[in-house]
N, C-alpha and C positions, 0 to 999 in steps of 0.2 A: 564383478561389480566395479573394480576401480578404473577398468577400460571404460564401464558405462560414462562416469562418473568423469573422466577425461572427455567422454566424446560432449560429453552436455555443456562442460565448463566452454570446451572449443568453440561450441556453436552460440552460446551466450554471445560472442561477440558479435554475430552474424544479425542478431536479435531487430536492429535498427533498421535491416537491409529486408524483412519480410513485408510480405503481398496485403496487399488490403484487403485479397476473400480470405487468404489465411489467419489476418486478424479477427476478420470477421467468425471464423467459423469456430473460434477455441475463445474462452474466457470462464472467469469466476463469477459465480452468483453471488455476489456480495461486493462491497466497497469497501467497509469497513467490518472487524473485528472485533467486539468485548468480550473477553474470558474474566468472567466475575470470579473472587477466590473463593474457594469453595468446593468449583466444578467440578468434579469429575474430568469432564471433556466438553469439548465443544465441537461443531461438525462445522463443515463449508462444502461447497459445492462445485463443481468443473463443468463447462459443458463440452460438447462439440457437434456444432450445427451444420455443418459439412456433412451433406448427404452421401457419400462415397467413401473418405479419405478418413480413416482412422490416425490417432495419435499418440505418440511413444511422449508422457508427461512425465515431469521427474517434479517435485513439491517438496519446500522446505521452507524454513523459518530461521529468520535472524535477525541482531540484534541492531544492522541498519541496513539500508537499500541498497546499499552496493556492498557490504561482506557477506563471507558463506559461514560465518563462525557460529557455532553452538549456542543454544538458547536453553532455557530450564523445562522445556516441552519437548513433546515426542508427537513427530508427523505420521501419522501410518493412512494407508502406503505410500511411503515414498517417491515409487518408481511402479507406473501402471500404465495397460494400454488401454485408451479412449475409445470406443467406437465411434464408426459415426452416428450420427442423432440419438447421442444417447448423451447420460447425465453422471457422474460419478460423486459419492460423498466421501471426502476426507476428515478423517477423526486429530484433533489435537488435546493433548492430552499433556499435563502437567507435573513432572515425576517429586512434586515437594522441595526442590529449590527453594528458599527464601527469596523473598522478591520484598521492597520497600512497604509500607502499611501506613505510612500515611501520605501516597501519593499513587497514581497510574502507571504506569511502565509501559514503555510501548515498544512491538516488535515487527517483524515484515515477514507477512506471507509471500512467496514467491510461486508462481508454478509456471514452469518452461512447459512447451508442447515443441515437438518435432514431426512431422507430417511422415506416415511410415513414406517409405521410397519404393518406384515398382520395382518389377524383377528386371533383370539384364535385356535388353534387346537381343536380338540372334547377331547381329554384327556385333555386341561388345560380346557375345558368348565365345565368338569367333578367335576377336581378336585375343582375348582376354580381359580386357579392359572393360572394370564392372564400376569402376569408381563413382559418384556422382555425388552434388554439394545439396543436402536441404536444411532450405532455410527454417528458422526457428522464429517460434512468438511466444512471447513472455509478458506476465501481469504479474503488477505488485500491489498488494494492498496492506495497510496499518491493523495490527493489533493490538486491542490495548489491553494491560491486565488491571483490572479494576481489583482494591482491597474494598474487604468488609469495612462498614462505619465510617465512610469518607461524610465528612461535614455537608452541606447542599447538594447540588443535584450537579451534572454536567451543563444543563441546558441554564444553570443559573450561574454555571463557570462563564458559559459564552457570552450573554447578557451582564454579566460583573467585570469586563475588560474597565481597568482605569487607566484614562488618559493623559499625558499631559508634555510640556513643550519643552525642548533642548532647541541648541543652539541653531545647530544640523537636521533638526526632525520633530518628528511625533513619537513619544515613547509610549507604547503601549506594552500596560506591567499584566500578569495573569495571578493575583492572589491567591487559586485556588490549587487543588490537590489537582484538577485536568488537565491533560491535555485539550489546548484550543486550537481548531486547524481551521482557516481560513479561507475563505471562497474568492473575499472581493473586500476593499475595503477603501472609502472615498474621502479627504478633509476641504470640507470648503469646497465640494465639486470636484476636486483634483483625484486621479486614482493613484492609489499608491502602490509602488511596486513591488510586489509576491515573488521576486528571482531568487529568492534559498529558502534554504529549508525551515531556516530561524524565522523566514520571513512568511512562509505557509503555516508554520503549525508553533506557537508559542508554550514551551514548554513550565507543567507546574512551579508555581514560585517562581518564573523569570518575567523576564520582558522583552520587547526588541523596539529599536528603534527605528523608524521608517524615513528619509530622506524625501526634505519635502521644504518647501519655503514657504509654505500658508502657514499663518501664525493664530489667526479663528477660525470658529465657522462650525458647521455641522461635520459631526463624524458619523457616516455609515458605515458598518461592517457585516457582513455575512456570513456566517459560521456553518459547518457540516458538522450536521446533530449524528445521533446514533445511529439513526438510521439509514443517512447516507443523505438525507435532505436536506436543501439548505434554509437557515433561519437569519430573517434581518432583523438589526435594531437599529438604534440611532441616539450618539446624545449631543449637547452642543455645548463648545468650548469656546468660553467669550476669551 
């Protein structure tokens, strides 16, 4: 297991450098994640639409996009092979960790897929030489954990953004217990730009501020609801 566990981390780097049928033919049914408290488990889905080519997936969860570190759930299986055109469900499961209760927590599902490799040609049987590189495709999507009794709704978190003007920008505060992840977001016509993480998805009780030199105007913004779909609103700041 800990060779596997090398060989997957090595190939993560490679992650950038796979095929466009290869992205094409592995992925998650889903976007997003809610694990309400309570659950038992929750399941998600893998595909692989690759008529031929089976894959060696490896799946985990953490507590951001780019670490491998420990989270209060449990992935099973971990480590499984994909067929082709077929569909796999992974169970997540929550071993009683305490987690916050009066706000969301959010975590990152991962799952790598490695494309099995063929056998040896008869010249590399030959020579010896059986080595060969494949490349790896990788999805990440957000989980969040939702406590019991959160005050409104999420969909009333995304619509309750309050806005208002600094020196430098537009601050946009999130008063609610949600995470708000953003799609798109315009002042005065102008788009504003989504380049970090603070700036895609505004975390409960904070705010961010956006870089921008319109001082009115109408604010559109787009939000990704639960489902994965996006919702617009709009208010205007004289």
């Amino acid at each position: 297991m800990k060779r596997l566990n090398l060989f997957f981390l090595s190939m993560m780097a490679l992650l950038s450098c796979s095929s466009a049928a290869l992205a094409d033919g592995f992925g998650i049914n889903a976007t997003r994640l809610i694990y309400p408290q309570g659950a038992d488990s929750i399941s998600v889905s893998v595909r692989n639409t690759q008529p031929t080519i089976p894959y060696l997936v490896q799946v985990s969860l953490s507590q951001s996009a780019e670490s491998r570190d420990s989270t209060p759930f449990m992935v099973t299986p971990p480590v499984f092979r994909l067929e082709p055109k077929s569909v796999n469900q992974i169970r997540i499961a929550g071993n009683g960790v305490a987690l916050p209760k009066d706000r969301e927590s959010v975590f990152y599902f991962k799952a790598t897929a490695i494309p099995a490799s063929k056998g040896p040609t008869a010249k590399q049987s030959n020579t010896g030489v059986q080595a060969a590189v494949q490349f790896g495709v990788g999805n990440i999507i957000k989980m969040f954990y939702r406590p019991e009794g959160l005050p409104s709704t999420s969909t009333e978190a995304q619509q309750g953004l309050q806005f208002s003007r600094e020196n430098n920008g537009l601050r946009v505060n999130n008063p609610s217990p949600y995470f708000v992840s953003l799609a798109g977001i315009k002042f005065g016509g102008q788009d504003l730009k989504l380049d970090s993480p603070a700036a895609l998805m505004i975390a409960p009780f904070d705010s961010h501020v956006y870089p921008t030199s319109v001082r009115s105007g109408a604010i559109e913004w787009q939000t990704i609801n639960d489902q994965g779909g996006v919702d617009e609103f709009k208010h205007a700041l004289p």
